[in-house]
N, C-alpha and C positions, 0 to 999 in steps of 0.2 A: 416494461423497462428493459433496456437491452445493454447487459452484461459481457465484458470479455472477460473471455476463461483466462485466469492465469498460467495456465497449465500451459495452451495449443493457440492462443488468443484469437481462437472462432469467436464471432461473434451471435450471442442467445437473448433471443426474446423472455423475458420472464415478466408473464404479470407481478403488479406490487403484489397484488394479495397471495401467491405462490412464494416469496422469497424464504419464508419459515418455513419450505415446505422440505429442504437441502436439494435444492435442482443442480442439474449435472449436466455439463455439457452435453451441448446434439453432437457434435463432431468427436471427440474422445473420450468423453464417457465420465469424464472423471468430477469432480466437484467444482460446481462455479463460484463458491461460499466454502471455504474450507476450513475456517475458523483457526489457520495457523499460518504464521508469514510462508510466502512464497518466491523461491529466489527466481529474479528472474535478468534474464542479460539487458545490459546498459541499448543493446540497439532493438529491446523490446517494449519497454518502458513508454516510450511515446503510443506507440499502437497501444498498449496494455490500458494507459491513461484518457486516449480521446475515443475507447469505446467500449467505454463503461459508461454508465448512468451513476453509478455508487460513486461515495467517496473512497479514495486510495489513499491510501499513506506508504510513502518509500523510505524503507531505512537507508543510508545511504552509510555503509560501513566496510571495512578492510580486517583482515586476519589478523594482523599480526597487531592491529591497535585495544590496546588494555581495555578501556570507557566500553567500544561499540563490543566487548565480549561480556562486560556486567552486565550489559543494555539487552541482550540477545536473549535471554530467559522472562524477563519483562515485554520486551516487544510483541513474545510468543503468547504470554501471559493478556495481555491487551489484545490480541487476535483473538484469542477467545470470551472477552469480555464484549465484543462491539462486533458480533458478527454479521453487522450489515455495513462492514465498511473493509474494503481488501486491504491487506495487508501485502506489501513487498521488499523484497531485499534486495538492495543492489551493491553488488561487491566492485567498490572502487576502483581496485587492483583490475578487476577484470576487463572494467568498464569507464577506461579513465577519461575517455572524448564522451563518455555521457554524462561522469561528473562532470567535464568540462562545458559542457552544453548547459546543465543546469546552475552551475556557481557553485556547487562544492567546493568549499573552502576550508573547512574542518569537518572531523567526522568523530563521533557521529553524528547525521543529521537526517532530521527528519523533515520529509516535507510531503503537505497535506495537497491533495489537486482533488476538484470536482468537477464535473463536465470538461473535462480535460485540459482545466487551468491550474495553473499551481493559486494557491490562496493563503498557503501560511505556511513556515517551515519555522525550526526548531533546533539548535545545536547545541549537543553536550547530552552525555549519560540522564536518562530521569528511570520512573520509577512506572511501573506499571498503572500505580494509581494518577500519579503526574501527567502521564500519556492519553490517557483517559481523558482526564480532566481538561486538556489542552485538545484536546481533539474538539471535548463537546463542547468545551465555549468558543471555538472554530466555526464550526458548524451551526450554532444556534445564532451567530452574528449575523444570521440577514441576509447575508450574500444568495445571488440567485440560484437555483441548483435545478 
């Protein structure tokens, strides 16, 4: 399965049967599976999404907004619940032609890509177990992966 790092977005071969193994990037060493959101800039997000194999999910949030800072302890919380699926943040403020790329229209929002297509997104504050739950009945809908 070939994974990018969210770290350096090398791209890593990892057999399926090695992913519980916590493989680590060839190129910087650091975790390819990190079991916690990873921020990463709006002009990285496309590379990050069309080379991975896994499912992502981007939180798509800003500082100064109330919802995507209750959401941020739970987002973190469901990183470690589904650690076969990367988790990332993208800060709107920073990244506003990549909101604008994607339809960011409120935030927060979540949206789920596999094989480097978007397949489901989500807007508004939920709950660790909500996140969850919405991911897997995402995922378990059939669509090709």
């Amino acid at each position: 399965m070939q994974i990018a790092c969210p770290h350096c977005l090398a791209r890593n071969r990892v057999p399926d049967d090695r992913l519980g193994d916590a493989p680590n990037c060839g190129q910087c060493h650091r975790p390819l599976l990190p079991g916690a959101p990873v921020a990463v800039s709006g002009n990285d997000v496309h590379r990050l999404v069309a080379g991975t194999a896994l499912p992502v999910v981007a939180d798509f949030w800003a500082e100064w907004c109330g919802p995507c800072k209750m959401m941020a302890p739970q987002f973190a919380t469901a990183a470690t619940l589904r650690p076969r699926i990367q988790f990332i943040k993208v800060d709107t403020e920073e990244a506003a032609h990549a909101s604008a790329q994607f339809g960011i229209r409120s935030i927060p929002t979540v949206v789920l890509f596999r094989d480097g297509a978007e397949i489901a997104r989500l807007s508004g504050a939920m709950s660790a177990a909500q996140l969850t739950a919405w991911l897997d009945a995402e995922l378990a809908r059939g669509r090709p992966s």
